[in-house]
C-alpha positions in Angstrom: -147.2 -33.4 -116.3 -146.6 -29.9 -115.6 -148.4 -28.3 -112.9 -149.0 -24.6 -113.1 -150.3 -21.5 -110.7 -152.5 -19.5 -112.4 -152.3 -15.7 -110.9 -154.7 -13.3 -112.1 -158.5 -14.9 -112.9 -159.5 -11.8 -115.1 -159.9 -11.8 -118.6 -156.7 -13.0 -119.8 -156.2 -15.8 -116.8 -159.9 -17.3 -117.6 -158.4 -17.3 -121.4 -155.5 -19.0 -120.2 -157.3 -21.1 -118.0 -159.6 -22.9 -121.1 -156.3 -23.1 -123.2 -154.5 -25.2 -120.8 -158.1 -27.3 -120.0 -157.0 -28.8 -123.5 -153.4 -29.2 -123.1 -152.7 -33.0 -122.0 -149.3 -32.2 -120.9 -150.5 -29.8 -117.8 -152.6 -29.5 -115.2 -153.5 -26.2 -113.2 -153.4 -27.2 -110.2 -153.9 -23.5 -108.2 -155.6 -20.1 -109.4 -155.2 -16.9 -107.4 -157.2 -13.6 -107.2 -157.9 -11.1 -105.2 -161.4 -11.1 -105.9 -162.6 -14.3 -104.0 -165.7 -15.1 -106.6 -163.1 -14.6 -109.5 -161.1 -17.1 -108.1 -164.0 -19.7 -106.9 -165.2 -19.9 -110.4 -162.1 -20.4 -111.8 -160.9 -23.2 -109.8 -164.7 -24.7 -109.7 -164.1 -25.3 -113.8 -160.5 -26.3 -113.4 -161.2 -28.7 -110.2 -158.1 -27.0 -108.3 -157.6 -25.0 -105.3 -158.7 -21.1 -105.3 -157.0 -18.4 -103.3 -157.0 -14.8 -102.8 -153.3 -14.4 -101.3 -150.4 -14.8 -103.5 -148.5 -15.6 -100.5 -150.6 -18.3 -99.3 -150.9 -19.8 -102.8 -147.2 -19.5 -102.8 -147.0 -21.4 -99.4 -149.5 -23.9 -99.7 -149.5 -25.4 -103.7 -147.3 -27.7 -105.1 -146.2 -25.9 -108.7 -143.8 -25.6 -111.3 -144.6 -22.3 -113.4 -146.5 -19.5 -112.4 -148.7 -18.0 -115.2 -148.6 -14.3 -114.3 -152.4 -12.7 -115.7 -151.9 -9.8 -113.6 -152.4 -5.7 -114.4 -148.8 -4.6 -115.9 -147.5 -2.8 -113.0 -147.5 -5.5 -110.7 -145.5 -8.5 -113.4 -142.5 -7.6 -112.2 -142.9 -7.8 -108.4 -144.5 -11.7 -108.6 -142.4 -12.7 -111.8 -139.5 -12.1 -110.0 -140.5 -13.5 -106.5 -141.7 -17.0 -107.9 -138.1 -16.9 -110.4 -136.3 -16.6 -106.9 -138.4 -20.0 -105.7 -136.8 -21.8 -109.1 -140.7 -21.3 -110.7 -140.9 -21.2 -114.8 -143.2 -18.0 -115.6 -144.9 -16.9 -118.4 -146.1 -13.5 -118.5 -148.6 -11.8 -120.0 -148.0 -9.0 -122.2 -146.4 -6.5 -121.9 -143.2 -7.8 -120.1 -143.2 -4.8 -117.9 -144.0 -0.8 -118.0 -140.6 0.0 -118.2 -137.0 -1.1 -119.8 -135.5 -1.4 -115.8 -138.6 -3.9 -114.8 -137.9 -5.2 -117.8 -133.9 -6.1 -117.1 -134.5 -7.3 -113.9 -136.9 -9.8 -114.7 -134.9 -11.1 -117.2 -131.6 -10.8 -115.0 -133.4 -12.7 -112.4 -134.4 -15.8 -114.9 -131.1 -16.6 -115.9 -129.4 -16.3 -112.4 -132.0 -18.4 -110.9 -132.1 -20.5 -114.2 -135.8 -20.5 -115.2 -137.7 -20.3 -118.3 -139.5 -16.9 -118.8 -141.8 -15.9 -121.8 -144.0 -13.2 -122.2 -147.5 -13.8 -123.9 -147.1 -12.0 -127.4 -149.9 -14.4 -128.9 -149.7 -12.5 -132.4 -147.1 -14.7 -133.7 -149.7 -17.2 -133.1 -152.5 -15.9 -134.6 -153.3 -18.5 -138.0 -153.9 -15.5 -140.0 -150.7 -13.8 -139.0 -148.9 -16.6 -139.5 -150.2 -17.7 -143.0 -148.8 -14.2 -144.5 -145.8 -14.5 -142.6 -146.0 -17.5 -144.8 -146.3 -16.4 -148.1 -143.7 -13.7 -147.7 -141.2 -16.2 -146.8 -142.0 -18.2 -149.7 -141.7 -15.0 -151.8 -145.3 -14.5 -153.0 -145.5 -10.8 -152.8 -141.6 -9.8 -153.4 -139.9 -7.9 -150.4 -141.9 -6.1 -147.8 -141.6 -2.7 -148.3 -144.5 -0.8 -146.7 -146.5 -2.4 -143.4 -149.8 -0.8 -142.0 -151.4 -2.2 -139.1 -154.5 -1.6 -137.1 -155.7 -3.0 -133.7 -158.5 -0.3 -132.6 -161.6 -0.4 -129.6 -163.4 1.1 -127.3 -162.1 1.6 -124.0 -161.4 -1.2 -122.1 -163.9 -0.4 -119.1 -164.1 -4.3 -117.6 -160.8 -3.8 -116.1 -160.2 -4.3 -112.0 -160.3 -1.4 -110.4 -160.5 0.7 -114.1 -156.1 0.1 -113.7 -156.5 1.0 -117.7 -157.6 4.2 -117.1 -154.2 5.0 -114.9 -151.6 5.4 -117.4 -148.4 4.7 -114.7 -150.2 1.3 -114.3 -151.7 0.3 -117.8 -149.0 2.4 -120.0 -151.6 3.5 -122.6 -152.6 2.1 -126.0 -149.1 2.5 -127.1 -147.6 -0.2 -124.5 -150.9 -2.4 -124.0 -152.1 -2.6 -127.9 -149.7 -1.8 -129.9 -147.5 -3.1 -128.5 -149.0 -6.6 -130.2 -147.9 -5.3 -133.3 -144.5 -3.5 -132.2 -143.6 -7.3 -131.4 -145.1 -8.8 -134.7 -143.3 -6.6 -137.2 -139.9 -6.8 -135.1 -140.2 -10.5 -135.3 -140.8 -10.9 -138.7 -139.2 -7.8 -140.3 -136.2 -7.1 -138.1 -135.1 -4.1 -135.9 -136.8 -0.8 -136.4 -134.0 2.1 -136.0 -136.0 5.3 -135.4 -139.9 6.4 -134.4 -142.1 9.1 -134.7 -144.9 8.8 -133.1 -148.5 11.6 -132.7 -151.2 10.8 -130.1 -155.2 12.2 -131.1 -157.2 13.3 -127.8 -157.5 14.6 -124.9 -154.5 12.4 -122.9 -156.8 10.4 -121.0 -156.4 6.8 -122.2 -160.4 6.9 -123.1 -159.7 9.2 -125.6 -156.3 8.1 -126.6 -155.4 7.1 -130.5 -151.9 6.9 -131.3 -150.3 6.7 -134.5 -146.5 5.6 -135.0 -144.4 5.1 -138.2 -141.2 2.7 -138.0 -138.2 2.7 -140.1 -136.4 -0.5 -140.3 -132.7 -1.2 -140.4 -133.9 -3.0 -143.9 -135.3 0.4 -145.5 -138.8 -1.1 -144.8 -141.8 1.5 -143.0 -144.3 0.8 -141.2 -147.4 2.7 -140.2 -148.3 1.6 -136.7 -152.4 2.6 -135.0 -154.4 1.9 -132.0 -156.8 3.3 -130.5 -158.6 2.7 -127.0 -160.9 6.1 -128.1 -163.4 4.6 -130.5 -167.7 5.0 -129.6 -168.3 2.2 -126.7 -170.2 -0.8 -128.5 -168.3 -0.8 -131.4 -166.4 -3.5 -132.4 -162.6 -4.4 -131.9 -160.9 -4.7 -135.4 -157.5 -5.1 -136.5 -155.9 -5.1 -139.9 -152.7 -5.4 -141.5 -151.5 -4.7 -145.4 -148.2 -5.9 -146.3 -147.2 -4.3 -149.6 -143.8 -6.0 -151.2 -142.3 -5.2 -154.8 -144.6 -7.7 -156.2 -147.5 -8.0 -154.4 -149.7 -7.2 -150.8 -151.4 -8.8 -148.4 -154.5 -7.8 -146.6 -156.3 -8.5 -143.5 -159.2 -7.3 -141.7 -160.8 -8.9 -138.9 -164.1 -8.1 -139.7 -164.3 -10.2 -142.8 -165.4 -13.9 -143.2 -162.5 -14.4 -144.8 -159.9 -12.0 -143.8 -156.8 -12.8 -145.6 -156.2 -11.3 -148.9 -153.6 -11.6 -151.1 -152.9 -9.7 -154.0 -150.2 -10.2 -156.7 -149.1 -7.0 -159.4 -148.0 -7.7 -163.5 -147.6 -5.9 -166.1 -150.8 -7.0 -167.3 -153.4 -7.1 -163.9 -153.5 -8.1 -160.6 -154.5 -11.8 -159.3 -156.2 -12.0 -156.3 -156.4 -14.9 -153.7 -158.5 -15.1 -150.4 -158.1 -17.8 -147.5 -159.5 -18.6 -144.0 -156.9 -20.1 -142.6 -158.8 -20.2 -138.9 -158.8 -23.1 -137.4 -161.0 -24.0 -134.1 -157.9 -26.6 -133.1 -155.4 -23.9 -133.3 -156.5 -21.6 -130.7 -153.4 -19.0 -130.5 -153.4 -18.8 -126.8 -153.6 -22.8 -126.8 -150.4 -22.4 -129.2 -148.3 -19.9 -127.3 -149.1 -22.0 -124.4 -148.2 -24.9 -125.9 -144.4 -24.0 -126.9 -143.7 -22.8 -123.4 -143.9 -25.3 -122.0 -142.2 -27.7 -124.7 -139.6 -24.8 -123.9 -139.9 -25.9 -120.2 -140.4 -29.4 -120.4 -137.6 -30.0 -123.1 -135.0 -26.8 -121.6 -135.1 -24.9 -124.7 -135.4 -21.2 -125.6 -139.0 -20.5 -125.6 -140.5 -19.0 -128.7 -141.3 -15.6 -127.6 -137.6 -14.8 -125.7 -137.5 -12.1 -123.3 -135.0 -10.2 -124.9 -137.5 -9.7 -128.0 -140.2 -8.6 -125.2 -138.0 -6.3 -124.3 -136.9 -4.8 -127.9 -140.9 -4.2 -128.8 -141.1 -2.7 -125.3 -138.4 0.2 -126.3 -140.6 0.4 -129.5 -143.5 1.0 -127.3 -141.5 3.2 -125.2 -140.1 5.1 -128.3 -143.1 6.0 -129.5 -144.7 7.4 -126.5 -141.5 9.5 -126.3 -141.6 10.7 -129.6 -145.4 11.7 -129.1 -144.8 13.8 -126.2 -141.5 15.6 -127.6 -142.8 16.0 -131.2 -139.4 14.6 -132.2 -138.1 11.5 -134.5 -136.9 8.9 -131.8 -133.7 7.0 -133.2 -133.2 3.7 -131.2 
């Protein structure tokens, strides 16, 4: 049984702490934060060991993989340093706030020869991958034109407000949609240029940013997120797949959120499914493959290399906001 380090008790550790409660081929065994009750309450449901010093975590627990649920500016700096101790990591999204962080934690997994995966959990989502689904099986012809939506209020829970800094959080463009950056690469191949606008004021609270992708296929996609709606309301996201012979739908606000949609000559058929399922929790699943990917020494399901390609995405974008230019990648 694996035994894993859990760094970072925040929102996304605690949501990686209940996946791996149900994983029978683990066991978290330590949980680190810097915030002492964060950590206490962690390792009080898990029945492991807290601490609020990397370093003594590092010294004292017996691990195998670190799971890295820190603030983006800091994955690099304890990624690297637990690769160098022969540690598997996964990562939380997004691998890094730049492309050089980026290389260099990838440079240091394979010369230390570790697995290392970063946590884009949309390819896991059950209602991502049923219309991944159905365009591989040809329901709606070939994807043609994508629109996605991932859009809140401003993340205000976060330690020390390290959202609100955009040299540590990287804005909506590299923290949310970024989720979908990674989705569409994945399942519709490499984008080759960006244009990109940002709405407000340029502090992240106010920041909505719109990007459309062309791909190397001829496909476009229209690309939104938004940290700048009212605070209360409700995070939403939303995809429409249109293809030469059909769409798809989705809207996270629905009961049941998948749509599909088939053209004739004559009318249009429609079809809806719920294809949740409480045993399929997508952090559970990403979870899950890394560490079959650890445990059996194969290429991990999420590889670094496509972390890094919706990263220049990301990166793209923000460029192309700020220069009011078409960004060719």
């Amino acid at each position: 049984m694996l035994r894993i380090a859990l760094l970072g008790c925040g929102t996304m550790g605690s949501t990686h702490a209940h996946a791996y409660t149900s994983l029978g081929e683990a066991k978290v065994v330590a949980v680190c934060d810097i915030r002492l009750e964060k950590a206490e309450a962690l390792a009080s449901l898990l029945g492991c060991v807290a601490y609020t010093s990397y370093e003594a975590m590092k010294e004292k627990a017996d691990y195998e993989v670190l799971d890295v649920c820190l603030p983006t500016y800091l994955h690099c700096r304890y990624a690297t340093d637990a690769m160098q101790d022969g540690k598997h990591v996964f990562c939380e999204k997004p691998i890094a706030l730049n492309l050089e962080d980026a290389d260099l934690m990838v440079e240091t997994a394979k010369e230390y020869g570790v697995t290392f995966s970063v946590g884009h959990v949309l390819r896991f989502f059950p209602q991502y991958q049923a219309a991944v689904a159905q365009i591989k099986a040809g329901r709606i012809g070939t994807p043609a034109l994508l629109r996605t939506t991932r859009n809140q209020a401003f993340p205000g829970w976060s330690w020390e407000n390290w959202y609100q800094d955009i040299t540590k959080s990287g804005g909506p463009e590299v923290d949310l949609a970024i989720h979908d950056y990674d989705w569409l690469l994945y399942n519709f191949g490499s984008v080759k240029r960006v244009y990109a606008k940002n709405l407000g004021t340029g502090h992240p609270k106010q920041m909505h940013t719109l990007a459309i992708l062309r791909f190397a296929s001829g496909a476009m996609a229209h690309v939104e997120a938004s940290w700048a709606l009212p605070k209360g309301i409700e995070f939403r996201t939303t995809f429409e797949l249109v293809g030469t012979d059909g769409q798809l739908c989705y809207d996270s606000s629905r009961d049941c959120p998948l749509k599909t949609q088939l053209g004739s000559d004559e009318e249009a058929s429609l079809f809806y499914d719920n294809p949740l399922s409480d045993e399929m929790n997508p952090y559970r699943a990403e979870l899950k493959a890394f560490l079959h990917a650890v445990e059996h020494k194969t290429e991990p399901v999420v590889t670094a290399a496509e972390a890094i390609a919706a990263l220049q995405v990301a990166l793209a974008a923000k460029e192309s906001a700020h220069s009011g230019k078409v960004v060719h990648l």
